[in-house]
DRENDO-1510 file (C-alpha; in Angstrom, 1 decimal, always signed):
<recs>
REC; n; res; u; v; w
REC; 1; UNK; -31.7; -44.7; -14.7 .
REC; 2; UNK; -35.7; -44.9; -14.3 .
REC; 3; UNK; -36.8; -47.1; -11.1 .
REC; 4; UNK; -40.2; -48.3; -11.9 .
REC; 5; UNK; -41.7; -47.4; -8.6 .
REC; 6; UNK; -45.3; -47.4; -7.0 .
REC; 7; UNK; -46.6; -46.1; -4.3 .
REC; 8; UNK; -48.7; -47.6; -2.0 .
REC; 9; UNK; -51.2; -46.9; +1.1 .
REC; 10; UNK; -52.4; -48.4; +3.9 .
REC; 11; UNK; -55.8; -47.5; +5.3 .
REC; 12; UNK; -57.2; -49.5; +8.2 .
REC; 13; UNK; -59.6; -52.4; +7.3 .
REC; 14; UNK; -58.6; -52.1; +3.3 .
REC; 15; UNK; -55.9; -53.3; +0.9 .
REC; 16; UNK; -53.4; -51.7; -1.3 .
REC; 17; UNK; -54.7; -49.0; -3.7 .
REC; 18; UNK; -51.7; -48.0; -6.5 .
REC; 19; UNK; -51.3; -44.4; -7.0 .
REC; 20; UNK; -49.8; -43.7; -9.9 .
REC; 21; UNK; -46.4; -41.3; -10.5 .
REC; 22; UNK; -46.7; -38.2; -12.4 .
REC; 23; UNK; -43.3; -39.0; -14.2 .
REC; 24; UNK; -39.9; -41.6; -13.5 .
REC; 25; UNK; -38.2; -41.2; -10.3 .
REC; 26; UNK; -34.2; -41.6; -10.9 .
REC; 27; UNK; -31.3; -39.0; -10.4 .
REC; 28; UNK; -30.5; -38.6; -14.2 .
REC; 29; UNK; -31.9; -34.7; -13.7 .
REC; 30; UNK; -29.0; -34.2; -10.8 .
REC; 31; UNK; -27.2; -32.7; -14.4 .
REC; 32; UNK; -30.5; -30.5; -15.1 .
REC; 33; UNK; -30.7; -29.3; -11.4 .
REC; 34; UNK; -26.6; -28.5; -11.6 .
REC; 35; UNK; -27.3; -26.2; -14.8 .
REC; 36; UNK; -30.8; -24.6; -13.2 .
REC; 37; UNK; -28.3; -23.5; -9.8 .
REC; 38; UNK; -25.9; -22.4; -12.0 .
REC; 39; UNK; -27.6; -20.3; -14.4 .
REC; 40; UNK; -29.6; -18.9; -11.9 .
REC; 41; UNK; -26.3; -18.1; -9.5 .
REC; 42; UNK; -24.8; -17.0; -12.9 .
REC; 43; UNK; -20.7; -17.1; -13.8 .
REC; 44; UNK; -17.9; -14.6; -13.6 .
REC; 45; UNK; -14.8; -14.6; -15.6 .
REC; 46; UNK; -12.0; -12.5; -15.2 .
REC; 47; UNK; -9.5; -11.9; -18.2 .
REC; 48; UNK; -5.8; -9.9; -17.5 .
REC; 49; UNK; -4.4; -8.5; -21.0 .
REC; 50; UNK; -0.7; -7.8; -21.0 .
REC; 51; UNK; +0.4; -5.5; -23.5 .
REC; 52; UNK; +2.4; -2.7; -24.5 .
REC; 53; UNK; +0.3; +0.8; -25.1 .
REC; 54; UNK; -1.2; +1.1; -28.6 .
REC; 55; UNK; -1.6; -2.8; -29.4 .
REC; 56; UNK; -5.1; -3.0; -29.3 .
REC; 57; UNK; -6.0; -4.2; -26.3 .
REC; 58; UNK; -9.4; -2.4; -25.5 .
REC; 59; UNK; -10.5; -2.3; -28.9 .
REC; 60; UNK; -10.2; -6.3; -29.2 .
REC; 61; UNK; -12.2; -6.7; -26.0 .
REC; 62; UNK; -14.6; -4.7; -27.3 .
REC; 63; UNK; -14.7; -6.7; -30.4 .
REC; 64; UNK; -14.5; -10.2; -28.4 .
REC; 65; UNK; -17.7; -9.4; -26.7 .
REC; 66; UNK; -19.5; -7.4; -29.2 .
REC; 67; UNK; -19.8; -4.6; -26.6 .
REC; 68; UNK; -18.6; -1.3; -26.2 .
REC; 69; UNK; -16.5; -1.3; -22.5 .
REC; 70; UNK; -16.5; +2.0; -21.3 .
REC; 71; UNK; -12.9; +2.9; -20.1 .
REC; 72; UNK; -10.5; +6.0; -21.0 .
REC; 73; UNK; -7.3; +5.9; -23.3 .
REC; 74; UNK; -4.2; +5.3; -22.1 .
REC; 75; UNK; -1.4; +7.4; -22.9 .
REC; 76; UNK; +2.9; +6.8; -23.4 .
REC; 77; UNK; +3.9; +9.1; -20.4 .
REC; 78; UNK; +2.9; +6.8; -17.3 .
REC; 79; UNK; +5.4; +7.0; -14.8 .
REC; 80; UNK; +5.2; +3.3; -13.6 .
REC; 81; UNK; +3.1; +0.2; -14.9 .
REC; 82; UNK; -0.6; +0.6; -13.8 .
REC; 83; UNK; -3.4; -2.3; -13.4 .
REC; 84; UNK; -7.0; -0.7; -14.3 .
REC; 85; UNK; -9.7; -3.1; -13.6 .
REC; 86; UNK; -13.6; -2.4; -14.6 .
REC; 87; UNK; -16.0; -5.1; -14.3 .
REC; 88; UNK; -19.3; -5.5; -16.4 .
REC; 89; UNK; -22.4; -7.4; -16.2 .
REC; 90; UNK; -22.9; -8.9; -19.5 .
REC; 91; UNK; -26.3; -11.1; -20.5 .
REC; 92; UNK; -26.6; -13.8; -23.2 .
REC; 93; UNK; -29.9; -15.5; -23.6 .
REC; 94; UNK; -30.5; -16.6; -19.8 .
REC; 95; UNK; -26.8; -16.3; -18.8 .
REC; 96; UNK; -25.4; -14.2; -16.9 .
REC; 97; UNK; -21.3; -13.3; -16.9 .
REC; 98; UNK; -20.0; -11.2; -14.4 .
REC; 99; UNK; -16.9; -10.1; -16.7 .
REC; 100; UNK; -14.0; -8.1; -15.2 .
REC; 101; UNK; -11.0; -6.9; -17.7 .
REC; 102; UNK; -7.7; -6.0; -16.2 .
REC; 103; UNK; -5.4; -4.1; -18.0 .
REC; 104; UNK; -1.5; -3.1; -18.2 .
REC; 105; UNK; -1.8; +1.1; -18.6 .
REC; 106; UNK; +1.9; +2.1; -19.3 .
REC; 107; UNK; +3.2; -1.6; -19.5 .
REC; 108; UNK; +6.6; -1.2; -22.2 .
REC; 109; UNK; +6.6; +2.6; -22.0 .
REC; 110; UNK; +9.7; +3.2; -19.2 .
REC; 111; UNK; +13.4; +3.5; -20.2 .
REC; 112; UNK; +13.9; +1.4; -17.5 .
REC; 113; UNK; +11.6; -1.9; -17.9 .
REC; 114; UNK; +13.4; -4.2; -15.9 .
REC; 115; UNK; +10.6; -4.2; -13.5 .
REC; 116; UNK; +7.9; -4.0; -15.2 .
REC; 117; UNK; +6.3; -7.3; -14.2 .
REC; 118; UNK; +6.3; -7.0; -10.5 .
REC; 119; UNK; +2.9; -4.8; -10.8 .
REC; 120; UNK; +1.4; -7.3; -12.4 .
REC; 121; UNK; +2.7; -10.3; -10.4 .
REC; 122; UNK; +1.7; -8.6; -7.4 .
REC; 123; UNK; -1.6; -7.9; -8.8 .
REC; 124; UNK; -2.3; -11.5; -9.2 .
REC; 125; UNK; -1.1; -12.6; -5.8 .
REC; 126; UNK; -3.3; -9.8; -4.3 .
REC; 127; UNK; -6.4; -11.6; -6.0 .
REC; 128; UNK; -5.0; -15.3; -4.5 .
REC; 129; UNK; -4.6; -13.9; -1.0 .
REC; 130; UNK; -8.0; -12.1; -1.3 .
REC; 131; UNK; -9.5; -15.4; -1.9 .
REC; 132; UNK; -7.6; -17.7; +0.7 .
REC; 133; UNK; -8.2; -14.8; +2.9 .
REC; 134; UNK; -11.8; -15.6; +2.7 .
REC; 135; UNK; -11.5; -19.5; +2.8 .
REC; 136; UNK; -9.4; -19.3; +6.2 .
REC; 137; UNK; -12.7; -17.5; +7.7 .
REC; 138; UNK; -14.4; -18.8; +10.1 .
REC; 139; UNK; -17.7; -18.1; +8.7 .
REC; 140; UNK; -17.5; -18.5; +4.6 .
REC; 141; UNK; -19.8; -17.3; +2.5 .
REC; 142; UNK; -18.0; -18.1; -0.9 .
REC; 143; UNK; -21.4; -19.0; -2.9 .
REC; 144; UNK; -21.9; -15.1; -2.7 .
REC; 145; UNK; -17.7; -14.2; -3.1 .
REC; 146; UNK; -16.9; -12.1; -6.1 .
REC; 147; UNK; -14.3; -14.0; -7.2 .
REC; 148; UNK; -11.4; -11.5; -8.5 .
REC; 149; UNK; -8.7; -14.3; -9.8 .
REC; 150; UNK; -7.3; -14.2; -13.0 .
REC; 151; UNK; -8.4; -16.7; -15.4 .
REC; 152; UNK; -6.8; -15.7; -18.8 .
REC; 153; UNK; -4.2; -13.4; -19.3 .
REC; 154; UNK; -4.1; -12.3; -23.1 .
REC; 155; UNK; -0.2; -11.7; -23.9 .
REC; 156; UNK; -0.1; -9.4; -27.2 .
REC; 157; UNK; +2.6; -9.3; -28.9 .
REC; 158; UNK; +4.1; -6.4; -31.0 .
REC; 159; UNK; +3.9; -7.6; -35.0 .
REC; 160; UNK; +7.6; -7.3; -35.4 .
REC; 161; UNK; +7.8; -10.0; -37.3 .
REC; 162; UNK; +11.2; -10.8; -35.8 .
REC; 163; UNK; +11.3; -12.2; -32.3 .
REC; 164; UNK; +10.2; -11.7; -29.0 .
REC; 165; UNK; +11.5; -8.7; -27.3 .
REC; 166; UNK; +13.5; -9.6; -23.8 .
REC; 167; UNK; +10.6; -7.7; -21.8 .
REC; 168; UNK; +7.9; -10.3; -23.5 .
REC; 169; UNK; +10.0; -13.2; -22.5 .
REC; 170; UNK; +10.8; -12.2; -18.9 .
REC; 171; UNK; +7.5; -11.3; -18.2 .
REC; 172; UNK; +5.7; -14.4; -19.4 .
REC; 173; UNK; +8.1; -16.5; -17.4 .
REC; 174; UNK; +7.3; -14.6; -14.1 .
REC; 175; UNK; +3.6; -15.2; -14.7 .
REC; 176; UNK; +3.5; -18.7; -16.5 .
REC; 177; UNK; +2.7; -20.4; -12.4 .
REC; 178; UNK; +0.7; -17.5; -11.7 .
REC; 179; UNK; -2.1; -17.6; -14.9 .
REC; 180; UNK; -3.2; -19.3; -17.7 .
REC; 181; UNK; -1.3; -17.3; -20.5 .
REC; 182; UNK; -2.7; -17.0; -24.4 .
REC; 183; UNK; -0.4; -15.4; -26.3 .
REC; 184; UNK; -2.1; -13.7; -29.4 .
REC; 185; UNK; -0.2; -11.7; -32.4 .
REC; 186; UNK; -1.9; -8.1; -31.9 .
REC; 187; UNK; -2.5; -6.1; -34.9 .
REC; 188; UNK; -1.5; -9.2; -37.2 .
REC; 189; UNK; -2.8; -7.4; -40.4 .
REC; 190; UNK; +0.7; -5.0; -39.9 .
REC; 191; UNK; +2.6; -8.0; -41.8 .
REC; 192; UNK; +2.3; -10.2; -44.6 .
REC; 193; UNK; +1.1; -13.9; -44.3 .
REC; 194; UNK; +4.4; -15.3; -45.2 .
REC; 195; UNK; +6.1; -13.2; -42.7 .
REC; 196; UNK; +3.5; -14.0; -39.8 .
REC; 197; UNK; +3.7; -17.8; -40.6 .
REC; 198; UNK; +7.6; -17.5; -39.9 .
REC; 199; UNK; +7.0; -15.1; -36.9 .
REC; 200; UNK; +4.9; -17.8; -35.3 .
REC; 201; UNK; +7.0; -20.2; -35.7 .
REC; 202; UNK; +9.8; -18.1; -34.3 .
REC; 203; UNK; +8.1; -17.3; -30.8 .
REC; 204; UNK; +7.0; -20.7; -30.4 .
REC; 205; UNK; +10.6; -21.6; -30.8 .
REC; 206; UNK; +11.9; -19.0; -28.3 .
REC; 207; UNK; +9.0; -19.5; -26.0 .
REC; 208; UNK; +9.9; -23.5; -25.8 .
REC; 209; UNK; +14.0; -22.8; -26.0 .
REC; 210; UNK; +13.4; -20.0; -22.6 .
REC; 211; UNK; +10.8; -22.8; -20.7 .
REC; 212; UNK; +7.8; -20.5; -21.1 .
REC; 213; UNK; +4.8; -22.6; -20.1 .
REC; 214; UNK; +1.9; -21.3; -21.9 .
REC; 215; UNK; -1.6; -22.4; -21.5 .
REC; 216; UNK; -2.2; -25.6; -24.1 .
REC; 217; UNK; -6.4; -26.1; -25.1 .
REC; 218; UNK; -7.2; -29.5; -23.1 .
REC; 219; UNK; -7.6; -32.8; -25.1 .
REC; 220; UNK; -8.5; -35.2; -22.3 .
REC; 221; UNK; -12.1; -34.6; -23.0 .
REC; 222; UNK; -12.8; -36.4; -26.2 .
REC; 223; UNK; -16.1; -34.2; -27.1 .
REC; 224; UNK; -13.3; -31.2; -27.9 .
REC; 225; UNK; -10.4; -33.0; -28.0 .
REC; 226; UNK; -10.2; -32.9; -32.2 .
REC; 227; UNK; -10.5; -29.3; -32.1 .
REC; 228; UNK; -8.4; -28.1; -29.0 .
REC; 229; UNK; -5.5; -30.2; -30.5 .
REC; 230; UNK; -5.9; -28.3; -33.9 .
REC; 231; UNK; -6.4; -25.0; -31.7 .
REC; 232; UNK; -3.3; -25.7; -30.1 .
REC; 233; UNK; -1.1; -26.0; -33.2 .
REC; 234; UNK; -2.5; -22.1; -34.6 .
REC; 235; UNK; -0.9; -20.9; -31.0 .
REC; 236; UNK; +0.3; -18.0; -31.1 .
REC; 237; UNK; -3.3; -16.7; -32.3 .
REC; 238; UNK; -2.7; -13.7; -35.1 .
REC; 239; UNK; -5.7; -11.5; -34.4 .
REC; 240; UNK; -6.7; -7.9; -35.5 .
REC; 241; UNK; -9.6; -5.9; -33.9 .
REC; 242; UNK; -12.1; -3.3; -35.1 .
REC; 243; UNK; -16.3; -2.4; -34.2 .
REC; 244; UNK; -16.4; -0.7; -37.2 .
REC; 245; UNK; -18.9; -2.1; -39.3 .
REC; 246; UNK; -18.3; -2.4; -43.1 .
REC; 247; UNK; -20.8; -3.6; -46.2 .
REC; 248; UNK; -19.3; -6.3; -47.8 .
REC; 249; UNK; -21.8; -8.1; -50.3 .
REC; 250; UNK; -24.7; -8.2; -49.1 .
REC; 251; UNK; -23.6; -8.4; -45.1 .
REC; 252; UNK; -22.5; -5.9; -42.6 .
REC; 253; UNK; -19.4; -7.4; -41.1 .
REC; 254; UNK; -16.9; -6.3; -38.6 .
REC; 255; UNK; -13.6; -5.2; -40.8 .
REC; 256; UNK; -10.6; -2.5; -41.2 .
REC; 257; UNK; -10.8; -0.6; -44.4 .
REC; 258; UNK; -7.6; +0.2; -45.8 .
REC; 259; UNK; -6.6; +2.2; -48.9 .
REC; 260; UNK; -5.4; -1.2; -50.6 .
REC; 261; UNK; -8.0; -3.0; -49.0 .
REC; 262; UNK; -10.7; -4.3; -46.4 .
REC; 263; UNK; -9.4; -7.1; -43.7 .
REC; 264; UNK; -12.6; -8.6; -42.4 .
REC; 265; UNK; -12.3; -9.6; -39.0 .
REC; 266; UNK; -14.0; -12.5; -39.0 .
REC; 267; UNK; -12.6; -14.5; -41.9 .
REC; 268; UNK; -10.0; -16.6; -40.9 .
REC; 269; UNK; -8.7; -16.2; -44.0 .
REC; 270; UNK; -7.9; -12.8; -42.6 .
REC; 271; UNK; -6.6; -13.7; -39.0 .
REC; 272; UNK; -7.0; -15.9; -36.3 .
REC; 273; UNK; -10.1; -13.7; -34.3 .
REC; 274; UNK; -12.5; -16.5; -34.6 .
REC; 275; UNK; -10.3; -18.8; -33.4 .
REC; 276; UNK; -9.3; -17.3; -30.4 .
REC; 277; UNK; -13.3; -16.4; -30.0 .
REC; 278; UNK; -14.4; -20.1; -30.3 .
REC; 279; UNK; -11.5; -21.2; -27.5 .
REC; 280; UNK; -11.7; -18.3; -25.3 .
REC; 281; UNK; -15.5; -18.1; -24.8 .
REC; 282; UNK; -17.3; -21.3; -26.4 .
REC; 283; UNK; -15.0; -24.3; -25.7 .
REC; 284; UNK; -12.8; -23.4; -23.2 .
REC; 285; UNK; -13.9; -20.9; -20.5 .
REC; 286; UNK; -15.1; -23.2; -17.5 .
REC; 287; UNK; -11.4; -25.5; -18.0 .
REC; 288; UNK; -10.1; -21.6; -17.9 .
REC; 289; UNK; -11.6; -21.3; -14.5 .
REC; 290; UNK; -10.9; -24.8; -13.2 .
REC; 291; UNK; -7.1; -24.4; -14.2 .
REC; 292; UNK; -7.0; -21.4; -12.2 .
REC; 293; UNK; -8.3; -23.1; -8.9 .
REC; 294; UNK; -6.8; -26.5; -9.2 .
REC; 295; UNK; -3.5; -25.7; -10.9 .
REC; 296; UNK; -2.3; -21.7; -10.0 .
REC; 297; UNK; -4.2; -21.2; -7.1 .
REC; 298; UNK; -3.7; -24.8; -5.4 .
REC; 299; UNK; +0.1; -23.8; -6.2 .
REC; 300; UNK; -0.2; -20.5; -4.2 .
REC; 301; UNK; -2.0; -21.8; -1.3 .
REC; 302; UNK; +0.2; -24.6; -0.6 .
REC; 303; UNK; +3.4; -22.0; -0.8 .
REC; 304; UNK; +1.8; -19.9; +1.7 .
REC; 305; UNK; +0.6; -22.4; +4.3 .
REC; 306; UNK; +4.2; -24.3; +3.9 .
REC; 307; UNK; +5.5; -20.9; +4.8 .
REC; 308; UNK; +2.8; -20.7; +7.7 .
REC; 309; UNK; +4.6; -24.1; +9.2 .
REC; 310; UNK; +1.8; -26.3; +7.5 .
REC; 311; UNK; +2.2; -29.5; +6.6 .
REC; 312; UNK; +0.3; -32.9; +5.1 .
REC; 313; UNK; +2.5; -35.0; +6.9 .
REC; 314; UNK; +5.0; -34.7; +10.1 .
REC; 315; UNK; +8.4; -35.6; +10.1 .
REC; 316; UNK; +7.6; -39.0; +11.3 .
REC; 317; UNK; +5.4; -39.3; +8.0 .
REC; 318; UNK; +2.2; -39.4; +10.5 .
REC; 319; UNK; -1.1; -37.8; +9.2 .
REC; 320; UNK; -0.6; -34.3; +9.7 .
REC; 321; UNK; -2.6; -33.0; +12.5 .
REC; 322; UNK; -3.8; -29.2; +12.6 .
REC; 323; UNK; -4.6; -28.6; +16.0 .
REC; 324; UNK; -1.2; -29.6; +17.2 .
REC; 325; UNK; +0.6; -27.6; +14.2 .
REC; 326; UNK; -1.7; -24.6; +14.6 .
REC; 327; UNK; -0.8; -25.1; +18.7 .
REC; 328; UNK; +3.0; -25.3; +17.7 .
REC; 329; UNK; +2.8; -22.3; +15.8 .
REC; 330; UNK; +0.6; -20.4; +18.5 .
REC; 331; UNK; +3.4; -21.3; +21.2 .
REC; 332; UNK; +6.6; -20.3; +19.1 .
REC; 333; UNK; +4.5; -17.3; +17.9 .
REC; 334; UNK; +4.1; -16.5; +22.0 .
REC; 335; UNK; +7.2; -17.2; +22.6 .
REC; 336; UNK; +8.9; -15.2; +19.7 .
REC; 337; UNK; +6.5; -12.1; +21.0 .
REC; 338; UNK; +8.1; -12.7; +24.4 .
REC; 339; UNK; +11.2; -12.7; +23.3 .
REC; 340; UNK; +10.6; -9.5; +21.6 .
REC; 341; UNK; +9.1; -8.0; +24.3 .
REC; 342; UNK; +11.9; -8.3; +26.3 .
REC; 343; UNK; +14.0; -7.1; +24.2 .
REC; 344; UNK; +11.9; -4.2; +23.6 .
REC; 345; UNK; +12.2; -3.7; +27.7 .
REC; 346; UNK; +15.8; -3.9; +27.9 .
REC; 347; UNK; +16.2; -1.7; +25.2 .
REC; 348; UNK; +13.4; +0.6; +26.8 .
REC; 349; UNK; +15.4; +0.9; +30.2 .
REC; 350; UNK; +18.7; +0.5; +28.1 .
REC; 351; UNK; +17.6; +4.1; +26.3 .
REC; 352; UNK; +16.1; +5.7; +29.6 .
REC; 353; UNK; +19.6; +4.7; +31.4 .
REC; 354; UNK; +21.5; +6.5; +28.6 .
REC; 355; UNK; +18.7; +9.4; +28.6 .
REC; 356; UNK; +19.2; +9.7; +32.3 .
REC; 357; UNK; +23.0; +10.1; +31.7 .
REC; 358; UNK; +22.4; +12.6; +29.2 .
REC; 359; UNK; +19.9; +14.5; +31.7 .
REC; 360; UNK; +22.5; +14.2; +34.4 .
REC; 361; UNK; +25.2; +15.0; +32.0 .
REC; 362; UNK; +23.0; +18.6; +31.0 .
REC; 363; UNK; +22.5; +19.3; +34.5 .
REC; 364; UNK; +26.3; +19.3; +35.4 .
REC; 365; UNK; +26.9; +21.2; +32.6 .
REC; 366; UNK; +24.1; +23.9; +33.5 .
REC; 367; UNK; +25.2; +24.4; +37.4 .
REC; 368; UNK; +28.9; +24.8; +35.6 .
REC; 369; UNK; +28.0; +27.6; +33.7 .
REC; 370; UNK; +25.6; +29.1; +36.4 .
REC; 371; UNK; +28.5; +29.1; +38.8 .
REC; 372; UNK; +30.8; +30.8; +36.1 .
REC; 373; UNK; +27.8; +33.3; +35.1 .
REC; 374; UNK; +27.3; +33.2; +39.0 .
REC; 375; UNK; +30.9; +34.5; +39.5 .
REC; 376; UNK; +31.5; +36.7; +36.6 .
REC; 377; UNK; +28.2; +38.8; +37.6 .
REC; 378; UNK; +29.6; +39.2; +41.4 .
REC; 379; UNK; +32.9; +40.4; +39.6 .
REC; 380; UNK; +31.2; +42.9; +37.4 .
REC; 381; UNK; +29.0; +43.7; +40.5 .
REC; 382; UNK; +32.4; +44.1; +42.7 .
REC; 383; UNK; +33.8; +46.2; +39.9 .
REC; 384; UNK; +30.8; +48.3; +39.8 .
REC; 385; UNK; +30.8; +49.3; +43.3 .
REC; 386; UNK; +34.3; +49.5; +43.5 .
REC; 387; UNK; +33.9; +52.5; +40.8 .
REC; 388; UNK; +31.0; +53.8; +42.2 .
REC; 389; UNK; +33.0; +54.3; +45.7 .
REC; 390; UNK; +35.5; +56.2; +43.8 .
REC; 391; UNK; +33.3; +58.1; +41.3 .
REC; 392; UNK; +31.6; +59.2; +44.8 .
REC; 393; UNK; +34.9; +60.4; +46.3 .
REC; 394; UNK; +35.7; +62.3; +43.2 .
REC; 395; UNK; +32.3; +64.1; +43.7 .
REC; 396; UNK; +32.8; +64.5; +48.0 .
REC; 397; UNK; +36.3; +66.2; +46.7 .
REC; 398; UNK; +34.8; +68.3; +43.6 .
REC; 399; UNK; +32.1; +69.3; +46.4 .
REC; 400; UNK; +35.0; +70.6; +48.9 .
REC; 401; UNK; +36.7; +72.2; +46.3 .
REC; 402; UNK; +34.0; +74.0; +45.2 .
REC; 403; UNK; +32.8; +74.6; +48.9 .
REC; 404; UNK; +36.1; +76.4; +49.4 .
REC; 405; UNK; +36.2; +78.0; +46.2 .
REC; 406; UNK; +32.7; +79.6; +46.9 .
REC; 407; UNK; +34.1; +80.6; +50.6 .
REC; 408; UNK; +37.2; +82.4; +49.0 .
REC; 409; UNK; +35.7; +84.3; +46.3 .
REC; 410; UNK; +32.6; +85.6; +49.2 .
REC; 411; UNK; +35.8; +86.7; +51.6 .
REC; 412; UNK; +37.1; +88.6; +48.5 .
REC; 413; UNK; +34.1; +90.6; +47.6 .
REC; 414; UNK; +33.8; +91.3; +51.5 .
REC; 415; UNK; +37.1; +92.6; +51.3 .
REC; 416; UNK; +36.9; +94.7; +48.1 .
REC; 417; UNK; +33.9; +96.5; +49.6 .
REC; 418; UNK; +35.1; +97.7; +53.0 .
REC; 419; UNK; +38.1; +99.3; +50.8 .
REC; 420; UNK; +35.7; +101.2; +48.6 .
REC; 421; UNK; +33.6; +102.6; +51.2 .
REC; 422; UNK; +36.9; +104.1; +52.6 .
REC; 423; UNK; +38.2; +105.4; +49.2 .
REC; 424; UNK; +34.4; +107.1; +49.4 .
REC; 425; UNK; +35.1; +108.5; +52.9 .
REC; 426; UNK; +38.2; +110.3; +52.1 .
REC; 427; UNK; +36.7; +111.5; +49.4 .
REC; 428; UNK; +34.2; +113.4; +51.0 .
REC; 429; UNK; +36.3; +114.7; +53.8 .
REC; 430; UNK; +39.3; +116.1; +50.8 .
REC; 431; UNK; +36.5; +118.4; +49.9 .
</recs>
C-alpha cells in the first residue's frame, strides 16, 4: 500500500512549503527488511541420517550438497550404535547455511539390535532439552543460539527389494514424534525398475499397516502445492550417490560407471536424486524447520513441563496461573527435601546407634580376650617360676654334692700321703 503523503513545515511568519518524498512511504518492504535480517543473520539446518553401515550415507551428502564433507569411514565392528555429528559452514550466492550432519556409525551392525534406537532417540531428546534449557533462562539470547535440533532425518533403506526389515520398522516408529522422517531407497541402482516399483509399493504398505507417520511434502500452500502432492506419491525416494564425474555427450555429469553401463545421477530416469534434492533443499527446507518447532518440539515441551506439574488450565478450568503453580511446586519440592532430610537424620543416628553397638560390642570382646591373654600369661609366668624354684634347688643340691664330693676326695689324698711318708721312714731305718 503507497500513502500519498507530504510533508509540511511551519516557520514563524510564513505558510506551508511542500517538501517532497524521495520515494512512497507504506510497509510493503516489511517482507524486504524480513529477507535483509535473515540473510544477513543467515540459516542453519540440521539433517540426522539413519542407516545401516555401507548404504551410502556420506557419499550422498556429499553428492546433495556438491561438497566434499570431511569425516572418517565407519567400519562393521562398533561395539554399540554411535552418533558422529560435524557441522559445516556452507555459502550460496549471499546465503549462508550453517549445515550440521548427524550420523548412525555402527547402526544394524550388533547381533543384538533390539536396542539400537535408544542412542538415537536419546540423541534427539538431548538437542530438545538443550534448547528448552535455554528458553527457561532468565536471560535468552536465542537470536545468537546454535540451534542443534533435528530437522530431517534421512531413513535409507537396504535395496532388498523385499520388505522392511523388523529393525527399520521399530526404529522409524520410535522416532516418527521425535523428527520429520524421509525415507529414501539407498543404492536404488542394486535392483531392477520393475523390482523397485513393487519394493515401494511394499514399504509404503508396511509403513501404513505398522502406523509409521512419515513426513508428507505440505500442500496447504498453493504456490507448491501441485508439486509437493506429486512429490509425495514418489515417497519412498529411490536414490543412488556418487562425486565421480563422468563425460557423457558433450557434459560432465555426476554418474556410476558400471561394466554394463553408466547410471547418471541426475536423470530421473535413473533414480529419484533430483527429487529428493528439489524437496529437501529448494521447496521444502524452512516447513522442515517449522515442523520441527511447532510439531516435535512443541510435543516435547509440553511432556516435560506436564511432568514439571505445569498446566494451561487448573482443575477448576481457571486460567492457569504460574506463579502459584511454580509456588506449589517450590513448597512440595521443600517439603519433599524435608522429608528427605529427615529421613536421612534418622537413618544417620539409626546407623551411628547400631555403629555404637558394634563399638561397644568390639570392646567387650577385646577386654574378654585381654583378661583370658591376661590370665594365661600369669599361668605361664606362675609355671615359669615355679620351675625356676626347682631348677634352682636342683643346682643348691648339685652344689652340695659336689661340695662334699670335693671335701672327701681332699681328706683322701691327705690320708694317702701321711701313709707314704711312713712306708719312706721305715724304709730308711731297715737299712
Amino acid at each position: 500500500m503507497n500513502f500519498p503523503i507530504r510533508g509540511s513545515l511551519h516557520r514563524h511568519g510564513e505558510g506551508c512549503r511542500t517538501v517532497p518524498l524521495a520515494g512512497h512511504v507504506g510497509f510493503d518492504s516489511l517482507p524486504d527488511q524480513l529477507v535483509n535480517k535473515s540473510v544477513s543473520q543467515g540459516f542453519c539446518f540440521n539433517i540426522l541420517c539413519v542407516g545401516e553401515t555401507g548404504l551410502g550415507k556420506s557419499t550422498l551428502m556429499d553428492t546433495l550438497f556438491n561438497t566434499k564433507f570431511e569425516g572418517e569411514p565407519a567400519t562393521h565392528t562398533q561395539p554399540g550404535v554411535q552418533l558422529r555429528s560435524n557441522t559445516y559452514d556452507l555459502q550460496e550466492s549471499n546465503v549462508g547455511l550453517k549445515l550440521t550432519i548427524v550420523s548412525t556409525v555402527g547402526f544394524g551392525d550388533q547381533i543384538n539390535k533390539e536396542d539400537s534406537y535408544k542412542p538415537i532417540v536419546e540423541f534427539i531428546d538431548a538437542q530438545f532439552e538443550a534448547y528448552l534449557q535455554e528458553e527457561l533462562k532468565i536471560r535468552r539470547v536465542l537470536h545468537a543460539y546454535h540451534d542443534s535440533r533435528i530437522h530431517a532425518c534421512l531413513y535409507f533403506i537396504a535395496p532388498t527389494g523385499h520388505s522392511l526389515k523388523s529393525l527399520d520398522l521399530v526404529t522409524m516408529k520410535k522416532l516418527d514424534s521425535k523428527v520429520n522422517i524421509i525415507p529414501i531407497i539407498a543404492k536404488s541402482d542394486a535392483i531392477s525398475k520393475s523390482e523397485l516399483t513393487k519394493f515401494k509399493i511394499k514399504i509404503t504398505s508396511e509403513l501404513v499397516s505398522n502406523g509409521v507417520q512419515i513426513y508428507q511434502f505440505p500442500t496447504d500452500d498453493e504456490s507448491v502445492a501441485e508439486i509437493n502432492g506429486t512429490m509425495n506419491a514418489h515417497l519412498p525416494f529411490a536414490v543412488i550417490g556418487s562425486t565421480e564425474e563422468l563425460k557423457i555427450g558433450n557434459k560432465m555429469m555426476k554418474a556410476r560407471q558400471y561394466p554394463w553401463g553408466t547410471v547418471q545421477v541426475e536423470n530421473e530416469a535413473h533414480c529419484d536424486f533430483v527429487k529428493l534434492r528439489e524437496m529437501l533443499i529448494r521447496v521444502n527446507m524452512e516447513d522442515l524447520r517449522e515442523q520441527t518447532h511447532s510439531r516435535h518440539y512443541e510435543l516435547y515441551r509440553r511432556c516435560k513441563l506436564e511432568e514439571m506439574g505445569f498446566q494451561d488450565t487448573d482443575p477448576d478450568s481457571k486460567p492457569f496461573s504460574l506463579q502459584e503453580t511454580y509456588e506449589a511446586k517450590r513448597n512440595e519440592f521443600l517439603g519433599e527435601l524435608q522429608k528427605k532430610e529427615e529421613e536421612m537424620r534418622q537413618m544417620f543416628v539409626q546407623r551411628v546407634k547400631e555403629k555404637e553397638a558394634e563399638l561397644k560390642e568390639a570392646e567387650k570382646e577385646l577386654h574378654e580376650k585381654f583378661d583370658r591373654l591376661k590370665k594365661l600369661h600369669q599361668d605361664e609366668k606362675k609355671k615359669l617360676e615355679d620351675k625356676k624354684k626347682s631348677l634352682d634347688d636342683e643346682v643348691n643340691a648339685f652344689k652340695q654334692r659336689k661340695t662334699a664330693a670335693e671335701l672327701l676326695q681332699s681328706q683322701g689324698s691327705q690320708a694317702g700321703g701321711s701313709q707314704t711318708l711312713k712306708r719312706d721312714k721305715e724304709k730308711k731305718n731297715f737299712f
